[in-house]
C-alpha positions in Angstrom: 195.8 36.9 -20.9 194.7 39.3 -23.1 191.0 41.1 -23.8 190.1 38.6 -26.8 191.4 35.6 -25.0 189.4 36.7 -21.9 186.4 37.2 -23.9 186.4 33.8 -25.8 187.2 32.2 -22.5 184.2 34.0 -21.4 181.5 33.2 -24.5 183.2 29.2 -24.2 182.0 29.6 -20.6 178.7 30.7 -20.7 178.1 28.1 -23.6 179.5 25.3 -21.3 176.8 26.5 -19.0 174.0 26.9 -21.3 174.6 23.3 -22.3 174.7 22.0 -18.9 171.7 23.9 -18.3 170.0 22.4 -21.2 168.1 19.0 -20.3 167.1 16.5 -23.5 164.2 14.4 -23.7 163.6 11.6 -25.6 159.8 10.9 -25.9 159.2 7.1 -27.6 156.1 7.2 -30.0 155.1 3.9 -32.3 153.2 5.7 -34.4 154.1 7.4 -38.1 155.5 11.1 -38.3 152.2 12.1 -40.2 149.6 10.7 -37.9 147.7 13.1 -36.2 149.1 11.7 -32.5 152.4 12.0 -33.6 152.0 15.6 -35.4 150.3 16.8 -31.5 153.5 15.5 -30.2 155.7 17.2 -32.4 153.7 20.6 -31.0 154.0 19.6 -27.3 157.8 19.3 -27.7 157.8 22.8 -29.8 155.6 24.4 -26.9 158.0 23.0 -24.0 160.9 24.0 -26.4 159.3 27.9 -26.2 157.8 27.8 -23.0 161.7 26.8 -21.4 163.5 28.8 -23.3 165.0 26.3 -24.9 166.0 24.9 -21.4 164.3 21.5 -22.0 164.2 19.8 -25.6 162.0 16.7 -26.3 162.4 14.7 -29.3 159.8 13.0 -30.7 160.7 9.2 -31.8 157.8 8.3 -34.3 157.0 4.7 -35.7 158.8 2.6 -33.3 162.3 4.0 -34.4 163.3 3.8 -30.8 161.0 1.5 -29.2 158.6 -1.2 -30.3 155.0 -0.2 -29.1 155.1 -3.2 -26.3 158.1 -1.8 -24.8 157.4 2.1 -24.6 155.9 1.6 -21.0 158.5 -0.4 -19.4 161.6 2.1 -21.2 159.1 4.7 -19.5 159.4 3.1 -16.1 162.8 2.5 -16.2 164.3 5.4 -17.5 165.3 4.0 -21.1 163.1 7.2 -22.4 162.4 9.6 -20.6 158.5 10.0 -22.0 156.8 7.8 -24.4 153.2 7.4 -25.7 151.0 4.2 -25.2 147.9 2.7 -26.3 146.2 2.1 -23.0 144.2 -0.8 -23.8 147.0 -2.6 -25.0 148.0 -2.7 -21.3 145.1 -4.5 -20.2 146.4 -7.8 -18.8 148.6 -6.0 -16.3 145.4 -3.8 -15.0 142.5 -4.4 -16.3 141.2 -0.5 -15.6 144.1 0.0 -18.8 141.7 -1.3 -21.2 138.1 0.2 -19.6 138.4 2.2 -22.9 138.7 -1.0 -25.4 135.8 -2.0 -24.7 133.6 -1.9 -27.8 130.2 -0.2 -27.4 130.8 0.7 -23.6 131.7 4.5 -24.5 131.0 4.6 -28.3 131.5 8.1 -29.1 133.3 11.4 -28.1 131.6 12.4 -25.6 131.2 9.5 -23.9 134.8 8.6 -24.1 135.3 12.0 -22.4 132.7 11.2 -19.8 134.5 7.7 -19.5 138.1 9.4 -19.8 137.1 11.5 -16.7 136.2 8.4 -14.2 139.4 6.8 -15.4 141.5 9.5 -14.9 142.4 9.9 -11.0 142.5 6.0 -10.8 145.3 6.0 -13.8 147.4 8.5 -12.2 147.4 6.7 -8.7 148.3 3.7 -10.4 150.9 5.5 -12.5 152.2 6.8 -9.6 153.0 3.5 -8.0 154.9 2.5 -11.4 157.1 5.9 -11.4 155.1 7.8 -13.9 153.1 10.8 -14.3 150.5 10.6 -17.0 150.8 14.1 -18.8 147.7 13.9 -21.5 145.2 11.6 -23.1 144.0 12.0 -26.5 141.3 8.8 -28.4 141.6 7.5 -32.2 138.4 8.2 -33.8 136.2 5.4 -33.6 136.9 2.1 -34.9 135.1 0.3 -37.6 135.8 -3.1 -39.4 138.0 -3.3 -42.1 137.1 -6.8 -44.5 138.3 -8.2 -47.5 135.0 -9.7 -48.4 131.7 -8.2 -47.5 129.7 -8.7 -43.8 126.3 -9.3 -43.9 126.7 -10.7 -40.1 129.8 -11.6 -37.9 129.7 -15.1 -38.9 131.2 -13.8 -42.4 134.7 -12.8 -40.3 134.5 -17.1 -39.6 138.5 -17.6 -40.3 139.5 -14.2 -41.1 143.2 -13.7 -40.5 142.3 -11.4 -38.1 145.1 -8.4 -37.1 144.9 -8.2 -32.8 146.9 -5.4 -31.5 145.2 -5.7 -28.0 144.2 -8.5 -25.2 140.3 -7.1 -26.5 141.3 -7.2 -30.4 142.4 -10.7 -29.9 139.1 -11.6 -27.7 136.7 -10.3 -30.5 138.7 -12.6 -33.1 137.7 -15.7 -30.7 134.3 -14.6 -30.5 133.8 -14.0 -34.2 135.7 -17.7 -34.8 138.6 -15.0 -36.7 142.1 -16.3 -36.4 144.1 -13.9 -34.4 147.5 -12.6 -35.8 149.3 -10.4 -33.4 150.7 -7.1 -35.4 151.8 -3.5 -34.4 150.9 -0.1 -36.6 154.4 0.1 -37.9 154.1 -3.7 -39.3 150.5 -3.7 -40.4 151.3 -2.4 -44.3 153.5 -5.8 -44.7 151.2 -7.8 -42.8 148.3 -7.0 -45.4 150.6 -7.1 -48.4 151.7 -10.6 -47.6 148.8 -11.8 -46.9 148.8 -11.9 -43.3 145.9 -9.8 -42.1 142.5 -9.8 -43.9 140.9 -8.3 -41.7 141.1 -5.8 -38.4 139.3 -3.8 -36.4 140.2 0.0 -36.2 140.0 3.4 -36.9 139.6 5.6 -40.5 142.3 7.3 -39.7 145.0 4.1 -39.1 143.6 2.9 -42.3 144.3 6.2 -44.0 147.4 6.0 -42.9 148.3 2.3 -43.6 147.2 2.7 -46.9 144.4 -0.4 -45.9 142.4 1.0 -49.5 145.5 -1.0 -51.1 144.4 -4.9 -50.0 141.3 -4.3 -48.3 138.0 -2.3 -49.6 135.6 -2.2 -46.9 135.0 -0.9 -43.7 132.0 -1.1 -41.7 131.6 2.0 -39.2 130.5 0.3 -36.3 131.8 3.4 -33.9 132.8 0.3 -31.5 134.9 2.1 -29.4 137.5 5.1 -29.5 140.6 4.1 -27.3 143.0 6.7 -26.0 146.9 7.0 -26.3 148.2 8.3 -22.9 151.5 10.2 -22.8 153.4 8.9 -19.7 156.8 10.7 -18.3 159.0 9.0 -16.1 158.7 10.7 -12.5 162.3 10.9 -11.5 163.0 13.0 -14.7 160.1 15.0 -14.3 160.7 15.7 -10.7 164.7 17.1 -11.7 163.6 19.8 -13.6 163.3 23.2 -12.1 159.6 24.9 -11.1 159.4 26.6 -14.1 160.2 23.7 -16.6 157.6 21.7 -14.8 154.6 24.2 -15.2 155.6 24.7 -18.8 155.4 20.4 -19.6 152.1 20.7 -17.3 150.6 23.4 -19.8 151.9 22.4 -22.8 149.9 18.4 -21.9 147.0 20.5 -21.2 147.1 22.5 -24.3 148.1 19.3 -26.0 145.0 17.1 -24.9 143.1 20.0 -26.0 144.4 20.3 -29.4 144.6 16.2 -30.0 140.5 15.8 -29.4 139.9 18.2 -31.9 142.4 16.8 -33.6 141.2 13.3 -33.4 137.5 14.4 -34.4 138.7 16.7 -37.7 140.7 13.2 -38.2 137.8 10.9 -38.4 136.0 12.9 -40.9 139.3 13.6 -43.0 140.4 10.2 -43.3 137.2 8.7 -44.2 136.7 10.9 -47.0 140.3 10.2 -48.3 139.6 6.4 -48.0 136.6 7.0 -50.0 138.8 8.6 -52.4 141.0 5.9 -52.3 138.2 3.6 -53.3 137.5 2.1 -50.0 133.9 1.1 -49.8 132.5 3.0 -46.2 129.0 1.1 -45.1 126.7 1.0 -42.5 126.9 -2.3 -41.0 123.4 -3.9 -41.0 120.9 -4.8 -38.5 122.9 -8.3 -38.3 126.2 -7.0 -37.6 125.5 -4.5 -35.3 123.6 -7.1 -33.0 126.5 -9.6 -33.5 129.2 -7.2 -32.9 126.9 -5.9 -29.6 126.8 -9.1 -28.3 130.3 -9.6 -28.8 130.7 -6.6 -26.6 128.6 -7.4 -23.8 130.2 -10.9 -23.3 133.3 -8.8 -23.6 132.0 -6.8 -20.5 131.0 -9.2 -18.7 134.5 -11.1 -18.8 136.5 -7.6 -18.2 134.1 -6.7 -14.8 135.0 -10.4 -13.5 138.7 -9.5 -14.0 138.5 -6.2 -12.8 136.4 -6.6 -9.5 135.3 -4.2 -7.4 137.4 -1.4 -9.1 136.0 -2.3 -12.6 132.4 -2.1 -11.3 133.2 0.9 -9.9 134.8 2.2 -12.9 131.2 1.2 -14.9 129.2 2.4 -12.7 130.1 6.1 -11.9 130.8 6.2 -16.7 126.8 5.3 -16.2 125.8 7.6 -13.6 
């Protein structure tokens, strides 16, 4: 063999090795590419890309391309993706401690979803744990308001609403308010207001920024209700296979991430209600009325979630209130 066949047997080599070096991600997210979530994904994957070498690539999945938001968690769990991002409350029914962060008026602003965040924490990653996951970071939407075709001077104005519920809590709150219900993801809500389908929903500026709500509904009342989090999960057995290295670079880059998406989530909230103002959404102040409505509404709420949760809920509430 000569010196150039020995040298491209040598470069096809080491590239042979490189790629089985290489591990790929996929990372499941049910969100759009421009939402804010999505975007701090997009910068996790880049920082694990640097951090590696180039050793571990993620790929970021937006708007339910590879899984529906319902089924990120079990393809999570079961290896189908090897990371994916949820909406914790939307989880509830399986464990109640899930949707601690859905519950309207509990933790009603940043801080106090990072107070609440912090006493929900250790008890998420034991439970992860049990299920084969590792929770890497956290991040809340802004808060959530109510978006209404027709004005609310009290909750009794939302009386047979086609109501969008994304959540076990969404769908509760329709019940309560005597809203009809109508179950519908992020990626379908566009259709479901064009058609028809949804007149009314409860969540944040920047969803509505991003749905282009302004287009079929024109008012949102900024009840800061709640602001639940999106937890990036990664299935254990993949995480456990890569090397020492690769595992302190995913580590710092969820650190740096959760960092980055609060800010991110609070720069949000102001952005996107200015540009639905622009949009000629109509932003209001609920009145005295419905803010006692919709705070009744979440202490019945409450109530029902610390009889479902037991002694773990009350635990839960009581150390957030310490």
């Amino acid at each position: 063999m000569n010196f150039k066949k020995l040298s491209v047997a040598a470069a096809t080599l080491a590239m042979a090795v490189a790629a089985a070096a290489q591990t790929k991600w996929d990372l499941a997210s049910a969100y759009p590419a421009t939402n804010f979530h999505t975007v701090n994904l997009n910068a996790f994957a880049a920082d694990v890309d640097k951090a590696t070498g180039g050793k571990l690539k993620i790929t970021v999945h937006a708007n339910a391309a590879l899984f529906k938001a319902p089924e990120i968690k079990r393809a999570v769990q079961t290896g189908g993706a090897q990371a994916g991002e949820i909406l914790l409350a939307n989880y509830q029914n399986e464990w109640p401690i899930f949707g601690a962060d859905g519950l309207p008026f509990l933790a009603d602003s940043y801080d106090e979803a990072m107070k609440l965040y912090r006493v929900q924490k250790p008890m998420m990653d034991k439970k992860m744990a049990e299920q084969g996951m590792l929770v890497l970071y956290s991040v809340p939407w802004p808060p959530q308001g109510i978006y209404s075709k027709k004005p609310l001077a009290s909750a009794a104005d939302l009386k047979g609403s086609k109501w969008r519920a994304y959540s076990p809590a969404t769908a509760r709150i329709a019940e309560l308010v005597g809203a009809q219900p109508v179950t519908v993801q992020a990626a379908e809500l566009s259709q479901a207001m064009a058609t028809g389908v949804v007149e009314s929903y409860m969540s944040s500026g920047s969803t509505g920024f991003d749905t282009k709500t302004y287009e079929h509904i024109k008012n949102w009342y900024d009840t800061q209700a709640w602001l639940p989090k999106n937890a990036v999960l990664v299935n254990k057995k993949a995480f456990d296979a890569l090397d020492k290295v690769s595992q302190d670079a995913v580590l710092k880059a969820a650190r740096d991430a959760e960092t980055r998406g609060w800010e991110a989530s609070k720069k949000t909230n102001t952005d996107s209600i200015e540009n639905l103002k622009k949009n000629g959404m109509q932003i209001h102040k609920p009145s005295t009325q419905l803010a006692a409505d919709m705070k009744k509404v979440g202490d019945t709420l409450l109530q029902e979630w610390l009889k479902n949760a037991g002694d773990e809920g009350k635990a839960l509430v009581d150390a957030f209130r310490k």
